[in-house]
N, CA, C and O atoms as CSV, one atom per row, in Angstrom:
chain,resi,resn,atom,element,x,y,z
A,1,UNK,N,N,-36.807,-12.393,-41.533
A,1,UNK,CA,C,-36.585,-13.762,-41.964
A,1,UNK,C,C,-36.119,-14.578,-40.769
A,1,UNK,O,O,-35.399,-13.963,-39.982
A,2,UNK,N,N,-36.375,-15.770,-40.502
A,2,UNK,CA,C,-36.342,-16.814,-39.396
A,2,UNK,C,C,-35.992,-17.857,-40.125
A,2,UNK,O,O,-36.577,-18.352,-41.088
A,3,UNK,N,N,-34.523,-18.314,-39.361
A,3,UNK,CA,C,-33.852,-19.261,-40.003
A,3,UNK,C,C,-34.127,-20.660,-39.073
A,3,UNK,O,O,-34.178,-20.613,-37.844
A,4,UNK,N,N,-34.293,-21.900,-39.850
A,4,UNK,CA,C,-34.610,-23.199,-38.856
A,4,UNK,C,C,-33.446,-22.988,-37.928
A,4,UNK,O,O,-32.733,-21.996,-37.772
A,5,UNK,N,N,-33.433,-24.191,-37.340
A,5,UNK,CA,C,-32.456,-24.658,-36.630
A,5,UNK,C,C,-31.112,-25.333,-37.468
A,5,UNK,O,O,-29.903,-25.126,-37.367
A,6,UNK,N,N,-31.663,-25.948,-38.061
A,6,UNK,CA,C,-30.458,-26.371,-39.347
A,6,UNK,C,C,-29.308,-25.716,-39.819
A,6,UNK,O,O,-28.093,-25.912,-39.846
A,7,UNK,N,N,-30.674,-24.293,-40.430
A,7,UNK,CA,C,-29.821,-23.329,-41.037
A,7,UNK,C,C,-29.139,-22.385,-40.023
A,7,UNK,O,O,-28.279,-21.598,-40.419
A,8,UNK,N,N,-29.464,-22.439,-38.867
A,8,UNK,CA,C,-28.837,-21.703,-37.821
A,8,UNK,C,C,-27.370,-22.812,-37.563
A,8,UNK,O,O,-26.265,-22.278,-37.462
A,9,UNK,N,N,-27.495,-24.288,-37.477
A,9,UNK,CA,C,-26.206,-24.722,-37.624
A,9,UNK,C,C,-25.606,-24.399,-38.405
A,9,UNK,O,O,-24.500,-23.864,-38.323
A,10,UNK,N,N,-26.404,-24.738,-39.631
A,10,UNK,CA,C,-25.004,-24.433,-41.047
A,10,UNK,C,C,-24.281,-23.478,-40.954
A,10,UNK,O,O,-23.083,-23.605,-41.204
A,11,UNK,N,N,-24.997,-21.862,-40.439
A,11,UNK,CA,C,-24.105,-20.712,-40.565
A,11,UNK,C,C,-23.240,-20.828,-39.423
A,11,UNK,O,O,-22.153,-20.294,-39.645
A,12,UNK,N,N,-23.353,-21.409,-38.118
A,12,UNK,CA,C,-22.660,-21.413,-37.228
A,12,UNK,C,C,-20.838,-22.343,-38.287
A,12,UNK,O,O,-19.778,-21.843,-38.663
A,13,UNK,N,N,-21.254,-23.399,-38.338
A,13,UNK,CA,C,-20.583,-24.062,-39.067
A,13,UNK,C,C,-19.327,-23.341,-40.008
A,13,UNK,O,O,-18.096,-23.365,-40.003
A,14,UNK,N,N,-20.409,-22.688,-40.814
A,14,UNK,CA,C,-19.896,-22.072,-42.258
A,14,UNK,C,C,-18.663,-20.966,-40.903
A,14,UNK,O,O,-17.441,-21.102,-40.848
A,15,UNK,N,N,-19.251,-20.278,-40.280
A,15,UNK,CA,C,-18.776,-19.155,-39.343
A,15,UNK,C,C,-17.172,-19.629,-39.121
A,15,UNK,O,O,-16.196,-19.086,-39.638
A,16,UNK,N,N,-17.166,-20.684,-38.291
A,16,UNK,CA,C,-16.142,-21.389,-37.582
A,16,UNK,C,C,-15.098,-21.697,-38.730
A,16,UNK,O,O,-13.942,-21.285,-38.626
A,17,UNK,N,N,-15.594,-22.552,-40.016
A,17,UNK,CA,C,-14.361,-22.378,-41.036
A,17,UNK,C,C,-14.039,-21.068,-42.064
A,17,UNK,O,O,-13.184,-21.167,-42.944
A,18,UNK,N,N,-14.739,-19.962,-41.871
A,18,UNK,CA,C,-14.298,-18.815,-42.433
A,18,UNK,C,C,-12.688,-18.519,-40.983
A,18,UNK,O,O,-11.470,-18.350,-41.031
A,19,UNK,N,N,-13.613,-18.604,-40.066
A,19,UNK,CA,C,-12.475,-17.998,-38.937
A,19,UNK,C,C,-11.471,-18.674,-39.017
A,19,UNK,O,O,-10.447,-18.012,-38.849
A,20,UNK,N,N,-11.285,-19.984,-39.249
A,20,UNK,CA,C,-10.426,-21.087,-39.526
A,20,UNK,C,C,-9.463,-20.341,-40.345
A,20,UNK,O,O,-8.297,-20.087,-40.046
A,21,UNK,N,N,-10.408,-19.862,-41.948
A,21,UNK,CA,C,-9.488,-19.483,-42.991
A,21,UNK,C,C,-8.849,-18.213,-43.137
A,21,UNK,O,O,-7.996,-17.908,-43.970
A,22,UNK,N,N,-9.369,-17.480,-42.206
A,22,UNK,CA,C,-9.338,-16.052,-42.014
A,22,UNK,C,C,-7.683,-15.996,-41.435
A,22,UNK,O,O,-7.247,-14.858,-41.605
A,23,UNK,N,N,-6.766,-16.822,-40.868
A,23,UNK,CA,C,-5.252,-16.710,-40.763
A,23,UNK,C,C,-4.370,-17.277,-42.145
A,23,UNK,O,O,-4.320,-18.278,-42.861
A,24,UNK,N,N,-3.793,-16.087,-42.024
A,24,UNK,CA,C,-3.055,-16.368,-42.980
A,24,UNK,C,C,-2.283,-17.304,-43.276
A,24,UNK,O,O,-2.187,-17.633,-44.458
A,25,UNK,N,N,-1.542,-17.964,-42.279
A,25,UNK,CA,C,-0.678,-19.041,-42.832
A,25,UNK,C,C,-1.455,-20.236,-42.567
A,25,UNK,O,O,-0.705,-21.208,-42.655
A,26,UNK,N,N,-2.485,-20.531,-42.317
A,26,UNK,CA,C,-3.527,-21.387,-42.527
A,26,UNK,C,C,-3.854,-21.319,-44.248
A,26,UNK,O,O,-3.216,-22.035,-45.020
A,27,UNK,N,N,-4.542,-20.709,-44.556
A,27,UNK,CA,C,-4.293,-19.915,-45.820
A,27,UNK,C,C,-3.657,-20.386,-46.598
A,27,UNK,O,O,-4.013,-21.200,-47.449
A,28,UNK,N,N,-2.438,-19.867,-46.393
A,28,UNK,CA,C,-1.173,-20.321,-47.228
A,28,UNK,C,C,-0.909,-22.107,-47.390
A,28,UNK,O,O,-0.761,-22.758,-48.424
A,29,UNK,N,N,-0.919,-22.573,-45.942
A,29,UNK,CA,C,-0.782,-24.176,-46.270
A,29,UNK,C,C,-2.086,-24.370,-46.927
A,29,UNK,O,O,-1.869,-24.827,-48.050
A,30,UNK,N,N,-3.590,-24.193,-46.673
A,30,UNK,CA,C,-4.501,-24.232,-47.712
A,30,UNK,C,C,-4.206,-24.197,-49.028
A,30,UNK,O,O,-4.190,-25.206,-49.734
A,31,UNK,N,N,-3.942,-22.966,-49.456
A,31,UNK,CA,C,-2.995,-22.830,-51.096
A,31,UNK,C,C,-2.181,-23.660,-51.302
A,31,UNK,O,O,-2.230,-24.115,-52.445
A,32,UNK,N,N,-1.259,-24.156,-50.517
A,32,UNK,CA,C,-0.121,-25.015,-51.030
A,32,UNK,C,C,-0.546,-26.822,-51.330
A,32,UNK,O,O,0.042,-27.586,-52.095
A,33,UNK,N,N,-1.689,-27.112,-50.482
A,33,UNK,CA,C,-2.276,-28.383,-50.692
A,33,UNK,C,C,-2.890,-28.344,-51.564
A,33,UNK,O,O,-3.010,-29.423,-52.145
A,34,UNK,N,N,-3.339,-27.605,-51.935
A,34,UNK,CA,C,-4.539,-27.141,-53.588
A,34,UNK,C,C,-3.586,-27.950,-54.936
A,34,UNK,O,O,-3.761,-28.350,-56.087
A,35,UNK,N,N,-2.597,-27.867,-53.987
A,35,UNK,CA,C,-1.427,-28.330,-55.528
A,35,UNK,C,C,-1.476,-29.374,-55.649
A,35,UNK,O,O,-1.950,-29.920,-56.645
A,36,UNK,N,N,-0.823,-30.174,-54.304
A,36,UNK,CA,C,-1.015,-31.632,-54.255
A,36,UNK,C,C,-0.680,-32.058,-52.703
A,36,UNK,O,O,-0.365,-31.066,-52.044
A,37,UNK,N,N,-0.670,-32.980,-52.138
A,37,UNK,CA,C,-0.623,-33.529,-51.195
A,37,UNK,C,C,0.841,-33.054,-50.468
A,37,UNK,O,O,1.850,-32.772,-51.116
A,38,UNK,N,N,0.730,-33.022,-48.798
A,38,UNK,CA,C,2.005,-32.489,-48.643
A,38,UNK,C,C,2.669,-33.367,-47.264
A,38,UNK,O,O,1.935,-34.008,-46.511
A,39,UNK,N,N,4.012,-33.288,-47.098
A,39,UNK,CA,C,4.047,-33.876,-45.424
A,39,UNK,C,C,4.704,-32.383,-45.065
A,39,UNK,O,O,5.105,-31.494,-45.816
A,40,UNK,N,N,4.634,-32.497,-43.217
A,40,UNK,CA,C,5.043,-31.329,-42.706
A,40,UNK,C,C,6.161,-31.141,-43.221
A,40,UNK,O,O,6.341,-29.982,-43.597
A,41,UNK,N,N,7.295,-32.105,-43.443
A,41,UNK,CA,C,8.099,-31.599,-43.790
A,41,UNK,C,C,8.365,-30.484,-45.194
A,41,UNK,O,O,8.907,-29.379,-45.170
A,42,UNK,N,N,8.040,-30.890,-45.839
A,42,UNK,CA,C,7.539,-30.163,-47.293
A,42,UNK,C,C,6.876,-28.684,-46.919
A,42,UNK,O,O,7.308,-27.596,-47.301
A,43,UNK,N,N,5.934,-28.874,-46.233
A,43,UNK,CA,C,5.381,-27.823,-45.617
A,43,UNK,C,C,6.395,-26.697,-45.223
A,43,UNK,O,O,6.734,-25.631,-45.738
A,44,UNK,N,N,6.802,-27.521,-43.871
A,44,UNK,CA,C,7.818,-26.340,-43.638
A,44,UNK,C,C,9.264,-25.353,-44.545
A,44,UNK,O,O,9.732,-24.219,-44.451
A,45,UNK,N,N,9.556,-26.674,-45.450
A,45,UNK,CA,C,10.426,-26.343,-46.842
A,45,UNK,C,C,10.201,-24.948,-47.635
A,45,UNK,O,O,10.890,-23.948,-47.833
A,46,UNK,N,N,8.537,-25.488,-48.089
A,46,UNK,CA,C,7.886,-24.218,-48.813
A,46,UNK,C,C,7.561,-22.940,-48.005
A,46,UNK,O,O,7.719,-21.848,-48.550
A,47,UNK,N,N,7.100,-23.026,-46.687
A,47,UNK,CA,C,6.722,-21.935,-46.324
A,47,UNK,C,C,7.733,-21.035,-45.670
A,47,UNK,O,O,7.830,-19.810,-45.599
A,48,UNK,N,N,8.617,-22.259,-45.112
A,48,UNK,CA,C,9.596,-21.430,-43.803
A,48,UNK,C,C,9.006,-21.181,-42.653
A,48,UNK,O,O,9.754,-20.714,-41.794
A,49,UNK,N,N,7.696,-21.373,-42.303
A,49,UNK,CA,C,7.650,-21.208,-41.146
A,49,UNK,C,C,7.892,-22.898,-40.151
A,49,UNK,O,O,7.604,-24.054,-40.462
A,50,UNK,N,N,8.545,-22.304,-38.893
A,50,UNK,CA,C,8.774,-23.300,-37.838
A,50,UNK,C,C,7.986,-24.562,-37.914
A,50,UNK,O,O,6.921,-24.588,-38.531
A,51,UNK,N,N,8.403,-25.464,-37.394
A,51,UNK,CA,C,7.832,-26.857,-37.578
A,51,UNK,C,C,6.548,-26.759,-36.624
A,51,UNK,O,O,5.445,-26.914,-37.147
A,52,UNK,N,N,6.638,-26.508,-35.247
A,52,UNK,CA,C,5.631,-26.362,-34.407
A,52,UNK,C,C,4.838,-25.739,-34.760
A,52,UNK,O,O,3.725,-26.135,-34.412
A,53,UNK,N,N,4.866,-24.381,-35.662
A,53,UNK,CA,C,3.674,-23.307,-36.592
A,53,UNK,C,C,3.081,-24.729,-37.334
A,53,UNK,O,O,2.146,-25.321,-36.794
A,54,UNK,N,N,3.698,-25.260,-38.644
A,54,UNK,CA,C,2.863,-25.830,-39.113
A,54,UNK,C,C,2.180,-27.055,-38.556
A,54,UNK,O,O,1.138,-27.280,-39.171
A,55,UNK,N,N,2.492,-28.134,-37.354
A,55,UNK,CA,C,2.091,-28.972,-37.148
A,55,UNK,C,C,0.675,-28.464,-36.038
A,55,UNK,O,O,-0.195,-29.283,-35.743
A,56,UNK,N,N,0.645,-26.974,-35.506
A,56,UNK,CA,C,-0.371,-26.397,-34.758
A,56,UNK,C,C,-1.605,-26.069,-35.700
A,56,UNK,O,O,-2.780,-26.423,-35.602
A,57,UNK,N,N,-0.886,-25.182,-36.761
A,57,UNK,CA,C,-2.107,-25.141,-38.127
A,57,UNK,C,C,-2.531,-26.191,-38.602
A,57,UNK,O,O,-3.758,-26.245,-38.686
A,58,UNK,N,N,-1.774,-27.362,-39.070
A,58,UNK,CA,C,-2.508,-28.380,-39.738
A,58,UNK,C,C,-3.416,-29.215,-38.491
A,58,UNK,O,O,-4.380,-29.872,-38.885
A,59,UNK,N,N,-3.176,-29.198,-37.301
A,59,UNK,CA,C,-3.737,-29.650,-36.216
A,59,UNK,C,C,-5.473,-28.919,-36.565
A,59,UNK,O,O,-6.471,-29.607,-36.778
A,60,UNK,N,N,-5.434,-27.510,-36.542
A,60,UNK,CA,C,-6.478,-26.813,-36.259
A,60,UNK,C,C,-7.359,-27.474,-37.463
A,60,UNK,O,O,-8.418,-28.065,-37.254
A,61,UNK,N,N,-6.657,-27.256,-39.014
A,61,UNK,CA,C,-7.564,-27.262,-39.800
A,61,UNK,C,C,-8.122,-29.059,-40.300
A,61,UNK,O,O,-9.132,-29.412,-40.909
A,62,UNK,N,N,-7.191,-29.724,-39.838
A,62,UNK,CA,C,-7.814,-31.006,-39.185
A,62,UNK,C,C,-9.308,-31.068,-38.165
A,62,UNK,O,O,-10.398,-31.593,-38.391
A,63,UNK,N,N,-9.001,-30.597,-37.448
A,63,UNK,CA,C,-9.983,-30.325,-36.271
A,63,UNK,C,C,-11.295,-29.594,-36.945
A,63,UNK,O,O,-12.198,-29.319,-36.155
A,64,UNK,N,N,-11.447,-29.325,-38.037
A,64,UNK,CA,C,-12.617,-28.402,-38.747
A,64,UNK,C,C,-13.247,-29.338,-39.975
A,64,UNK,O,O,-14.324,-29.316,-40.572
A,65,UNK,N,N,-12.005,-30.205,-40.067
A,65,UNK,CA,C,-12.151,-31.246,-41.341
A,65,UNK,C,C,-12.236,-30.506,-42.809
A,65,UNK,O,O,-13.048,-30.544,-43.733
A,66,UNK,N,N,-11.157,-29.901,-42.601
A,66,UNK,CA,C,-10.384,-29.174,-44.228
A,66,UNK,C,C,-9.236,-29.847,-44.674
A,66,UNK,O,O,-8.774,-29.737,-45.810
A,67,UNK,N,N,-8.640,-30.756,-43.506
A,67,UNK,CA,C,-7.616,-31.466,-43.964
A,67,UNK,C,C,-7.824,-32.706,-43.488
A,67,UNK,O,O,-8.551,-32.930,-42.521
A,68,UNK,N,N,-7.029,-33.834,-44.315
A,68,UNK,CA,C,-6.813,-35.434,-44.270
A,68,UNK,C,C,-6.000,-35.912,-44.139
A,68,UNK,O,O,-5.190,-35.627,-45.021
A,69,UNK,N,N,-5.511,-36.851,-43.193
A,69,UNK,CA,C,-4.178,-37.090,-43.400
A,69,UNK,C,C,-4.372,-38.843,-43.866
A,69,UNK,O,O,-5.501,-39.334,-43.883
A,70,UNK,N,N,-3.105,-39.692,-44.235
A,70,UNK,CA,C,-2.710,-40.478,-44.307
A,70,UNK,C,C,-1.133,-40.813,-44.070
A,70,UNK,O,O,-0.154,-40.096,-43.864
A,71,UNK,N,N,-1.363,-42.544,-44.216
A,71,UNK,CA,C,0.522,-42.344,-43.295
A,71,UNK,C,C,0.948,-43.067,-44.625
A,71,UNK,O,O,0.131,-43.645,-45.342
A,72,UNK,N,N,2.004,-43.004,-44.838
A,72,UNK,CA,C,2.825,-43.596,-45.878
A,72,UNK,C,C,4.050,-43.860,-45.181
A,72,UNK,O,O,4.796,-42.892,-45.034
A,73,UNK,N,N,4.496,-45.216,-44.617
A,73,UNK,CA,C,5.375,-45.597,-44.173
A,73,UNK,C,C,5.942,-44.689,-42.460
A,73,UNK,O,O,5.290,-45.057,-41.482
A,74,UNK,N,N,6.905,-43.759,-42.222
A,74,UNK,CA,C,7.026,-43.158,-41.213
A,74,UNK,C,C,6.492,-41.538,-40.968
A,74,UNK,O,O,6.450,-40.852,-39.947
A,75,UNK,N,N,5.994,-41.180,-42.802
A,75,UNK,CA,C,5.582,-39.910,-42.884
A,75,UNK,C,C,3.898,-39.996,-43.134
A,75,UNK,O,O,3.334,-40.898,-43.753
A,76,UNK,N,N,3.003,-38.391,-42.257
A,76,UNK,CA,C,2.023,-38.230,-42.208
A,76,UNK,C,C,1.644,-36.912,-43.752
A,76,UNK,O,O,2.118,-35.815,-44.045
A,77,UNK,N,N,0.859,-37.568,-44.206
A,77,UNK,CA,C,0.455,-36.883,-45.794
A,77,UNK,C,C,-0.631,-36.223,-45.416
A,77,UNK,O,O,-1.447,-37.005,-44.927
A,78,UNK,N,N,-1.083,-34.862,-45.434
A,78,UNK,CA,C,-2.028,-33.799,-45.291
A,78,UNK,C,C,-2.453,-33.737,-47.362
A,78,UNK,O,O,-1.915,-33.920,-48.454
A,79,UNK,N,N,-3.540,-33.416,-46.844
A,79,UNK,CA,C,-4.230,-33.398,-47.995
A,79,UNK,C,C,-5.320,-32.311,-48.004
A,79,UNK,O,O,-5.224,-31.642,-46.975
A,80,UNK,N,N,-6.490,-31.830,-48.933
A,80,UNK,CA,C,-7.253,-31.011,-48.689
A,80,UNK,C,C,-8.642,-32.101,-48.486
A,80,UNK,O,O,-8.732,-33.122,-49.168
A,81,UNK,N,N,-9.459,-31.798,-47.676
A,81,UNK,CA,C,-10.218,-32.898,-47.655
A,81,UNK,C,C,-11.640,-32.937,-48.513
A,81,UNK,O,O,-12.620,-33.647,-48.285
A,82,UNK,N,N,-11.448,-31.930,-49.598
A,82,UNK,CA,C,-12.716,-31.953,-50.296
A,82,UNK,C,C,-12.185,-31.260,-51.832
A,82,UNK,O,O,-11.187,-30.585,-51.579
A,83,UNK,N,N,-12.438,-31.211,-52.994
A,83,UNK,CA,C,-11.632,-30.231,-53.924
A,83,UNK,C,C,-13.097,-29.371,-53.951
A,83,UNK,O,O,-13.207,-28.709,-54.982
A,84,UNK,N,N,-13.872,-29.291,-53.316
A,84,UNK,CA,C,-14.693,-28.054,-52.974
A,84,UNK,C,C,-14.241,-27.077,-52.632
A,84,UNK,O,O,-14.627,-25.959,-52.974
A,85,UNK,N,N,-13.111,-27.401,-51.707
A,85,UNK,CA,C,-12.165,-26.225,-51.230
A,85,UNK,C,C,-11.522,-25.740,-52.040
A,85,UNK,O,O,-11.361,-24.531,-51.869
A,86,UNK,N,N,-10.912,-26.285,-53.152
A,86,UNK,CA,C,-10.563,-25.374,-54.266
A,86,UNK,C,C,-11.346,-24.235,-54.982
A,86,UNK,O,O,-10.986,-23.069,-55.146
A,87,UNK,N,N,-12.505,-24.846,-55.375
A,87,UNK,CA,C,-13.632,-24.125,-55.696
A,87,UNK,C,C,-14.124,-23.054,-54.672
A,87,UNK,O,O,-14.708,-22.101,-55.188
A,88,UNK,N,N,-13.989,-23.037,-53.255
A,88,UNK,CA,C,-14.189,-21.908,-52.616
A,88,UNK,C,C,-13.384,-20.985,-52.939
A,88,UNK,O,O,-13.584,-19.828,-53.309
A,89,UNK,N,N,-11.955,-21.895,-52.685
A,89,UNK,CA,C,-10.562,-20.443,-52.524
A,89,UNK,C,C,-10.824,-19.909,-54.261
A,89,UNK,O,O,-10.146,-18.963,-54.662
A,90,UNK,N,N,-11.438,-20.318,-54.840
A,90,UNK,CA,C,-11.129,-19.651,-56.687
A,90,UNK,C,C,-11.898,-18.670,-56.721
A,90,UNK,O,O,-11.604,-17.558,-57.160
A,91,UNK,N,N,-13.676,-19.237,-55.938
A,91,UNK,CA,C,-14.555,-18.184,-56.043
A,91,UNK,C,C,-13.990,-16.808,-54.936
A,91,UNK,O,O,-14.065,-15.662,-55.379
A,92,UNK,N,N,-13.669,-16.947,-54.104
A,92,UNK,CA,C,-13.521,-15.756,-53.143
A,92,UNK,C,C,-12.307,-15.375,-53.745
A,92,UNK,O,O,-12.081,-14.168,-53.651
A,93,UNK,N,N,-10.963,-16.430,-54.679
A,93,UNK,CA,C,-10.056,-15.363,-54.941
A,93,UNK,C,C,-10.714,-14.506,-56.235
A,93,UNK,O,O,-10.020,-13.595,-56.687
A,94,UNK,N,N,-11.835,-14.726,-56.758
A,94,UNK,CA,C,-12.287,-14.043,-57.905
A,94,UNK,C,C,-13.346,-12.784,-57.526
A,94,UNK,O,O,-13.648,-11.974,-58.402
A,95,UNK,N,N,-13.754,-12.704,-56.496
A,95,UNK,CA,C,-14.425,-12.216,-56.185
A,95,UNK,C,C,-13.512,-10.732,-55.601
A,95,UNK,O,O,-13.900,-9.592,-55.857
A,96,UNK,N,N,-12.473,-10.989,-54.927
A,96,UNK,CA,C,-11.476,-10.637,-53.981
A,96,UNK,C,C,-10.893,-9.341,-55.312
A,96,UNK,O,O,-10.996,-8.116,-55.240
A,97,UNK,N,N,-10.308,-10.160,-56.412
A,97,UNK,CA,C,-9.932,-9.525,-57.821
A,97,UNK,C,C,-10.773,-8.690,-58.653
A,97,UNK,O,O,-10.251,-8.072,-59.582
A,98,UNK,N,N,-12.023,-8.599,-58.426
A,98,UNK,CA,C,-12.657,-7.846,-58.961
A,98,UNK,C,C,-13.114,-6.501,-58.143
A,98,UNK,O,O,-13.489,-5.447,-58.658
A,99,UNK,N,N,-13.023,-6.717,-57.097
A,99,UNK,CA,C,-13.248,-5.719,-55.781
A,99,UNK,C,C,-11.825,-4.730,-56.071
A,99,UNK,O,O,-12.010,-3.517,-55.980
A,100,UNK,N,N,-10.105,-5.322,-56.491
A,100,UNK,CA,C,-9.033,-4.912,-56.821
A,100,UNK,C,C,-9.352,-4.060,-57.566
A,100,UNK,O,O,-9.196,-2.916,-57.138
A,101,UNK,N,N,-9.912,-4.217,-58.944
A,101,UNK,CA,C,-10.340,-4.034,-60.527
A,101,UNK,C,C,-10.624,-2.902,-59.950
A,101,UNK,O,O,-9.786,-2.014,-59.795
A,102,UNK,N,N,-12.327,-2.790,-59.425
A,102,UNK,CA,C,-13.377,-2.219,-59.078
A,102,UNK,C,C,-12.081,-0.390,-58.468
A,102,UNK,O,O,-11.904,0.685,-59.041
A,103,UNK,N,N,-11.623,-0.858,-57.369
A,103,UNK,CA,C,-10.399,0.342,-56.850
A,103,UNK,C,C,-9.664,0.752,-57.997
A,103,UNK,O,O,-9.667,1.872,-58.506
A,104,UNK,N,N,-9.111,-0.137,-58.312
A,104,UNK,CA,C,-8.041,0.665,-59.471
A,104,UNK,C,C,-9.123,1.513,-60.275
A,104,UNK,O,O,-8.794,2.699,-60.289
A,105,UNK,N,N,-9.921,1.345,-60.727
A,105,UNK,CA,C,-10.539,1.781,-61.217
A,105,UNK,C,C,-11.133,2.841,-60.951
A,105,UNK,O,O,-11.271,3.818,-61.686
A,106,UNK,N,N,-11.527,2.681,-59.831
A,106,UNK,CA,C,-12.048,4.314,-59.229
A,106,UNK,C,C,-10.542,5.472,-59.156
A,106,UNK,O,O,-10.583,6.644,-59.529
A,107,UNK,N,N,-9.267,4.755,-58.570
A,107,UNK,CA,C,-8.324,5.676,-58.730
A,107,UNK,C,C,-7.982,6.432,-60.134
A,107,UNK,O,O,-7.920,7.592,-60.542
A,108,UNK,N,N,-7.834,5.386,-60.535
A,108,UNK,CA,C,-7.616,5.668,-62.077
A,108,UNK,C,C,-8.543,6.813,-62.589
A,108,UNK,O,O,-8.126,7.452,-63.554
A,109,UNK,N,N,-9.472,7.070,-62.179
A,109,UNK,CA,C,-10.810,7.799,-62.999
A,109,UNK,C,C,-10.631,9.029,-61.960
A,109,UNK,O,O,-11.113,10.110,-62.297
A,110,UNK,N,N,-9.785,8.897,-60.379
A,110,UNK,CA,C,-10.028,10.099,-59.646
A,110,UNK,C,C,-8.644,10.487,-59.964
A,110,UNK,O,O,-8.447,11.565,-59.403
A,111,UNK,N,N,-7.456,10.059,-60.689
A,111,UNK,CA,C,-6.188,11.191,-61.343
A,111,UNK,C,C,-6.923,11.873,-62.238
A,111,UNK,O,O,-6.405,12.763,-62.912
């Protein structure tokens, strides 16, 4: 199979925000915007990690265009920039859970 050029971008594309999502506390602020809109500060509240961690992550996933910001007076509001992204993280966390299932299951059947 011979993919255009297009589709050779798209996967390049698709590539770069798996790797994006592939850190965990990327991840995690991912999950936590799923909720609702956040500023670093909040960020750092919920997660605990260092201020410079989150303002480097939200930098990156800015830079990929997974996140949005807006200013509200002296604070910067991160957002998710598509609720597609919800719909990814649901399908791969469902997918992820059944692969779980799938193990327990084999253990279960090899006691």
């Amino acid at each position: 199979m011979e993919f255009s050029e297009t589709e050779m971008e798209l996967l390049e594309l698709q590539a770069d925000i798996l790797k994006m999502l592939a850190n965990p506390k990327r991840l995690a602020i991912v999950h936590i915007l799923r909720e609702q809109e956040r500023t670093v500060g909040e960020l750092i509240k919920i997660t605990g990690y260092p201020a410079a961690n989150i303002s480097q992550h939200l930098s990156l996933l800015k830079s990929k265009g997974l996140v949005v910001t807006r200013r509200e007076g002296t604070y910067i509001i991160y957002a998710l920039s598509s609720p597609k992204l919800d719909q990814a993280c649901d399908i791969m966390r469902e997918v992820l859970m059944e692969q779980l299932e799938h193990k327990r299951n084999l253990m279960a059947k090899a006691l």
